[in-house]
ZAMARGU-4260 file (C-alpha; in steps of 0.2 Angstrom, whole numbers, plus 5000, padded with zeros to 4 digits):
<rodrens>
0) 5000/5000/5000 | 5013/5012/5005 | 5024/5008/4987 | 5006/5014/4979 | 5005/5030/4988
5) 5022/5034/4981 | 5017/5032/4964 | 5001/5041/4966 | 5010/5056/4976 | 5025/5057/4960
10) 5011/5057/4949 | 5001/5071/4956 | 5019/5082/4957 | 5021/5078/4940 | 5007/5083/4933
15) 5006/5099/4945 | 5022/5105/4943 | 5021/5105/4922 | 5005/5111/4923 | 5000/5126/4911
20) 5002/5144/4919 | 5017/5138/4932 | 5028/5151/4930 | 5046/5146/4928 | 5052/5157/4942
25) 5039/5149/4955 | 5045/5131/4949 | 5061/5137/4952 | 5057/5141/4971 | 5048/5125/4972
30) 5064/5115/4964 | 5077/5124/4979 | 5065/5119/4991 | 5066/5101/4987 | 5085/5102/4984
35) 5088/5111/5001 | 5077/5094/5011 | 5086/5083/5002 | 5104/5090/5005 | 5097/5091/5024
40) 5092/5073/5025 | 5098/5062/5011 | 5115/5066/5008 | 5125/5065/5026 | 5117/5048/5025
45) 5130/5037/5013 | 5150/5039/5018 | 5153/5050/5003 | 5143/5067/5011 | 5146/5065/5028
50) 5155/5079/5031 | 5149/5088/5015 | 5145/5105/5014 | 5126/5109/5012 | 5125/5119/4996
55) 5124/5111/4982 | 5134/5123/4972 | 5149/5119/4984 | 5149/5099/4982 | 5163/5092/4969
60) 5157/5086/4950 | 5157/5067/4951 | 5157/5054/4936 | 5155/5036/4934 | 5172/5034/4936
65) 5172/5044/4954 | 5154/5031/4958 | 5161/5015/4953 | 5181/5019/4962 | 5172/5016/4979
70) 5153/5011/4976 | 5147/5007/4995 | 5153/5025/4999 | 5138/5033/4990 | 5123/5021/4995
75) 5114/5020/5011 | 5117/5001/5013 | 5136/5001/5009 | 5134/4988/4994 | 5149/4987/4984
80) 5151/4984/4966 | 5153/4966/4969 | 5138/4963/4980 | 5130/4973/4966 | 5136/4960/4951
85) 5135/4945/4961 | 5114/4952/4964 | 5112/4956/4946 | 5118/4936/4941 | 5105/4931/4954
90) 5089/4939/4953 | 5091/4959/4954 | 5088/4958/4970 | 5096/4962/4989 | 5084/4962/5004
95) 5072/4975/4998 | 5084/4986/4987 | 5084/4984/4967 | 5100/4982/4961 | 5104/4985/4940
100) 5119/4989/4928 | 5120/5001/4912 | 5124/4994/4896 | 5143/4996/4896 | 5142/5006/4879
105) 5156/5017/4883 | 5165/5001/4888 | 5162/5000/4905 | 5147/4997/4916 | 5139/5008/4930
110) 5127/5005/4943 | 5111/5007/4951 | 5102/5005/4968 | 5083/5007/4970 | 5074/5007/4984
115) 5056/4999/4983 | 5047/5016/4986 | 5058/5023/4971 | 5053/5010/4961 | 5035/5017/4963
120) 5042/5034/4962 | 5047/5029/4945 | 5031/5022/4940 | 5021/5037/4946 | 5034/5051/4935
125) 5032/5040/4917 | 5012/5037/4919 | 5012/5056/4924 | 5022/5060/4908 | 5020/5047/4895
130) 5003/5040/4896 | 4991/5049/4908 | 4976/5051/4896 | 4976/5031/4892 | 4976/5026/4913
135) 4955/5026/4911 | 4954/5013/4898 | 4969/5005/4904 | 4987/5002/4894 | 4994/4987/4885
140) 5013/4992/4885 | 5027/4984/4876 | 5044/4989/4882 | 5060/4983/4872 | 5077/4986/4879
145) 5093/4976/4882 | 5087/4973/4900 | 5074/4970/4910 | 5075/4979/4929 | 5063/4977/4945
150) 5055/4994/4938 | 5044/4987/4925 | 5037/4975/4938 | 5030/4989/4951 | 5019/4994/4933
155) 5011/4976/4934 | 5006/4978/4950 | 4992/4990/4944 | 4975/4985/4937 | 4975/4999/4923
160) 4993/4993/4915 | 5000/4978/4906 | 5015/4979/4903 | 5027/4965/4895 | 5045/4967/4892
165) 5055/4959/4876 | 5074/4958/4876 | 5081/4967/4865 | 5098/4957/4865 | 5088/4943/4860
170) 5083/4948/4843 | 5065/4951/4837 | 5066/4935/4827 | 5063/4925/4844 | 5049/4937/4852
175) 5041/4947/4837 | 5025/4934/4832 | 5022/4937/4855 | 5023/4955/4850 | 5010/4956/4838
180) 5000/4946/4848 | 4999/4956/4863 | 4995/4971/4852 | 5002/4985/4861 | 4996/5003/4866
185) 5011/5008/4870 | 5025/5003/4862 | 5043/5009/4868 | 5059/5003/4859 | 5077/5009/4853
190) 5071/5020/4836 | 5082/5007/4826 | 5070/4993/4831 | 5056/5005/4826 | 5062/5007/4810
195) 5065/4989/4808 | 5047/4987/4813 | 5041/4999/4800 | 5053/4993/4786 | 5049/4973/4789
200) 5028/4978/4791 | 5026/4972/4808 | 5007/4970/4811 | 5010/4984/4825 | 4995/4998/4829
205) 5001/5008/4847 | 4993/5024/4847 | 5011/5028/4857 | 5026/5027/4851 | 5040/5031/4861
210) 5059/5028/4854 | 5073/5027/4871 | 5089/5023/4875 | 5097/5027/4858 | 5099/5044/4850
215) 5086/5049/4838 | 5093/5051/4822 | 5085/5064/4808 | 5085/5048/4793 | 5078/5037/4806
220) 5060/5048/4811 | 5051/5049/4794 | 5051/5031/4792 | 5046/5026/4810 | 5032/5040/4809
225) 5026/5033/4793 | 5021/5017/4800 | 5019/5021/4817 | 5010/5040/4819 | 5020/5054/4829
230) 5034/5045/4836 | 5038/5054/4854 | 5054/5052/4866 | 5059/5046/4882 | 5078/5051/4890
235) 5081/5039/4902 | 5099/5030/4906 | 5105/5020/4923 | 5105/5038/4931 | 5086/5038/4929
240) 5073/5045/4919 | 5078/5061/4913 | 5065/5070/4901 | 5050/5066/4890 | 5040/5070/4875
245) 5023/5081/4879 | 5009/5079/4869 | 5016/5094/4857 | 5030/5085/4853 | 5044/5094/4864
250) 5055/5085/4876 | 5054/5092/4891 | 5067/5088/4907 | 5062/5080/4922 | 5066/5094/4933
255) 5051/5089/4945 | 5065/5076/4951 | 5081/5079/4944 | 5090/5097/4945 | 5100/5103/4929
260) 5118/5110/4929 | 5125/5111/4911 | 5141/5113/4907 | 5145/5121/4889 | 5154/5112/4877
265) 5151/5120/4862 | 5144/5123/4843 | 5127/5128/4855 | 5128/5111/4865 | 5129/5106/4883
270) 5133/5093/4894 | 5122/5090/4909 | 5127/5087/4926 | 5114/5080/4938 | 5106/5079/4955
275) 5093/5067/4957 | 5085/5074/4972 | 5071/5060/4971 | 5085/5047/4975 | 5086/5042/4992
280) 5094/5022/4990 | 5110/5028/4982 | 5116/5047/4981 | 5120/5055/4964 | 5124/5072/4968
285) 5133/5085/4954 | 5133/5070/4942 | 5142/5071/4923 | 5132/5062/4914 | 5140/5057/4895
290) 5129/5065/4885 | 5127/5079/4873 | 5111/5091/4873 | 5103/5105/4862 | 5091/5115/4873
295) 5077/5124/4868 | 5080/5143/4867 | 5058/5145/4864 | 5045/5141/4877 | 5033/5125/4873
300) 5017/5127/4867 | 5009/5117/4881 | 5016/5130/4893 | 5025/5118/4904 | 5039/5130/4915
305) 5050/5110/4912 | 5065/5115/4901 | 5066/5109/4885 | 5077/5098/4874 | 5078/5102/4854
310) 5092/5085/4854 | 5099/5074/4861 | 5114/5075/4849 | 5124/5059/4858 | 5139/5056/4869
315) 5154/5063/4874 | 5163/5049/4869 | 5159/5053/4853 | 5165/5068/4849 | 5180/5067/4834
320) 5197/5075/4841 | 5209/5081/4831 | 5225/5090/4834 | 5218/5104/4829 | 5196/5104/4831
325) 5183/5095/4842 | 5168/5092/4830 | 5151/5086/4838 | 5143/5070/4833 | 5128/5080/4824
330) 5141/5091/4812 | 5147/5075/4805 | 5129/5064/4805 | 5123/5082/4795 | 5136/5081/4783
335) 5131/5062/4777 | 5113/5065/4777 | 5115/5083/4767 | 5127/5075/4754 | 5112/5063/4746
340) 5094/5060/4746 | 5097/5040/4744 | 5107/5039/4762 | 5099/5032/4776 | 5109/5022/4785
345) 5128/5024/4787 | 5144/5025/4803 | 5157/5036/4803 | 5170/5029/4815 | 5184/5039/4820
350) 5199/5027/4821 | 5215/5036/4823 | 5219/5055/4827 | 5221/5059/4807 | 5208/5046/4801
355) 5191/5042/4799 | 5181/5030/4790 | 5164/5030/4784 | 5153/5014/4780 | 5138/5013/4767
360) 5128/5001/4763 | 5136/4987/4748 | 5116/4992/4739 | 5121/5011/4739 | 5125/5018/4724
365) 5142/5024/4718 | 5134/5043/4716 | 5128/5045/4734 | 5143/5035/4741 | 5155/5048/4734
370) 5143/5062/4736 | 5145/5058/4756 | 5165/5055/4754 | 5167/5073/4747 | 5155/5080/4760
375) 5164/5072/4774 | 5181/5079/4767 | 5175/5095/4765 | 5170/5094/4781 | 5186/5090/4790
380) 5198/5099/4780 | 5188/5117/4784 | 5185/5112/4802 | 5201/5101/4805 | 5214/5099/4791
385) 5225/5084/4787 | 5211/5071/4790 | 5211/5056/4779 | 5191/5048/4777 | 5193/5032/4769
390) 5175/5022/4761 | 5170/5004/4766 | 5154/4997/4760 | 5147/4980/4768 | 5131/4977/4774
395) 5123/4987/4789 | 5111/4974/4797 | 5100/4975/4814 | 5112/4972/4828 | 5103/4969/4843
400) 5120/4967/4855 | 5124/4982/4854 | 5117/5002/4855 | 5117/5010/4838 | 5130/5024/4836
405) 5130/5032/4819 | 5144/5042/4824 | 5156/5034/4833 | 5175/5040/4839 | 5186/5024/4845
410) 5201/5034/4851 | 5205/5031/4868 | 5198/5043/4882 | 5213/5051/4886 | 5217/5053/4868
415) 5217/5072/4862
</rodrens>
């Protein structure tokens, strides 16, 4: 009962504080407040803030890498990595507390601890977000991601949701004919699994679509919307659940539980730092979180005071470095989609500081492949100089083991 009053109580801030006619400034006042109880109450409880100072502006930027060096020391429990790993081979589980791992995409892995009320928590901010107006007549939802956590089962604990989760890892060949069976309402999926859907005619008819846990690429959106109606958006990662599509299509941040520090990195874009002030289990406090934003520099029409996100461009990791330039991952996936109507699917991988390769499919033809070659050339001899792109076309295929990255730099971290 208790795990249901949470939900119902994150739900009705949700709605409240994106609520039409809340003035930015009064959310603003509302946000301090929370943070203020939270670095009273929450923080001095895990080893890491004990002694902390008590404005948030005065605690140190942490990482993954700052989390994962000692992991006890920044949740209330004091479970370490390895409790955390051995749980995750079990069942997700220890005592009460939900236990889960990211994907590893930037080649190593990062964890979370949940409480069972923040479970609920959860489950109150994504029905408050994404689906409040289908709760009446109840929601069949199809999730699809690499993993399945403890937080889809707090949404099968109500009447009004069905929820069912498919693994992504293990290819839609094995679950697709289930899929189309259970004849979703909601359907949320990487949007490279969407477009599979739409391009293979999967018998699918939600009337919500959301695409997560992948950046959305511009080649990618036509084709799922074509098949599917408006596709929407939902930012989560292992740090939580970070911002979500309103009904007129803008993605708005989670501010009613996270707060927002950005840090500028240029071309227009930000990277975020965050404080989960929700969180109680484990402590995520000034966080650098890997990703790259666009904000929105014009209100939302549906007159949520929520900040808004024009893109999510991708990750740091993915930025090209040169000896000379940094170029963002969206500069470079511009340049391939710009240089030919024909191109819809392609990587450009960075694989030394001076070179980088770009992949078309084998069925692309000779015009739009060299079209994209001279673009990308262009490109880096303007911005960077003395960068050699090479061309390889081979098949690009659905690969369900791994996140899509369009844009990808595999230079080591420290490199550049």
């Amino acid at each position: 009962m208790i795990a249901f009053v949470e939900a119902i109580g994150t739900y009705v801030t949700a709605r409240r504080m994106a609520r039409p006619g809340m003035s930015r400034e009064r959310f603003e006042a509302w946000q301090a407040r929370q943070v203020d109880i939270w670095l009273a109450r929450d923080l001095p409880r895990v080893a890491a803030y004990a002694h902390a100072p008590k404005r948030l502006s005065d605690l140190p930027i942490t990482d993954k890498a700052t989390l994962m060096s000692d992991f006890a020391a920044y949740n209330v429990p004091g479970l370490t990595a390895d409790d955390v790993r051995q749980a995750i081979h079990a069942d997700c589980r220890i005592g009460s507390l939900t236990v889960g791992q990211s994907t590893g995409t930037s080649g190593n892995r990062g964890y979370f601890v949940i409480s069972n009320g923040e479970r609920f928590r959860w489950l109150g901010a994504i029905l408050a977000k994404a689906i409040p107006d289908m709760l009446l007549g109840g929601a069949r939802v199809a999730v699809i991601l690499p993993q399945s956590t403890r937080l889809y089962d707090a949404a099968r604990r109500t009447r009004r949701i069905d929820l069912r989760f498919f693994d992504l890892v293990a290819g839609p060949e094995v679950w697709q004919d289930d899929l189309a069976a259970f004849d979703p309402t909601v359907l949320i999926a990487p949007p490279r699994l969407l477009r599979h859907f739409a391009e293979t005619g999967l018998a699918l008819a939600p009337r919500r679509t959301f695409a997560a846990a992948e950046t959305l690429d511009t080649v990618d959106r036509p084709v799922i919307e074509a098949a599917f109606g408006p596709l929407e958006q939902i930012y989560m990662a292992t740090e939580g659940l970070l911002a979500v599509t309103c009904r007129d299509g803008t993605l708005h941040l989670c501010e009613d539980s996270v707060k927002f520090e950005f840090e500028p990195v240029g071309d227009g874009l930000v990277s975020p730092l965050i404080t989960a002030f929700r969180r109680q289990a484990q402590i995520m406090a000034r966080y650098r979180m890997n990703d790259l934003l666009r904000l929105s520099t014009a209100p939302c029409r549906c007159g949520s005071p929520l900040l808004a996100v024009d893109e999510v461009v991708g990750r740091m990791d993915d930025l090209f470095r040169f000896a000379t330039a940094v170029l963002t991952p969206d500069v470079i996936r511009n340049a391939v989609v710009d240089a030919h109507p024909a191109i819809q699917d392609f990587r450009v991988i960075q694989t030394s500081p001076s070179t980088v390769q770009l992949v078309l499919s084998r069925d692309m033809s000779d015009a739009a492949c060299e079209a994209a070659l001279a673009a990308l050339r262009t490109l880096f001899a303007a911005r960077a100089g003395g960068v050699s792109v090479s061309l390889e076309r081979r098949p690009l295929t659905l690969d369900t083991g791994r996140k899509l990255r369009r844009v990808e730099c595999r230079l080591p971290k420290a490199a550049g």
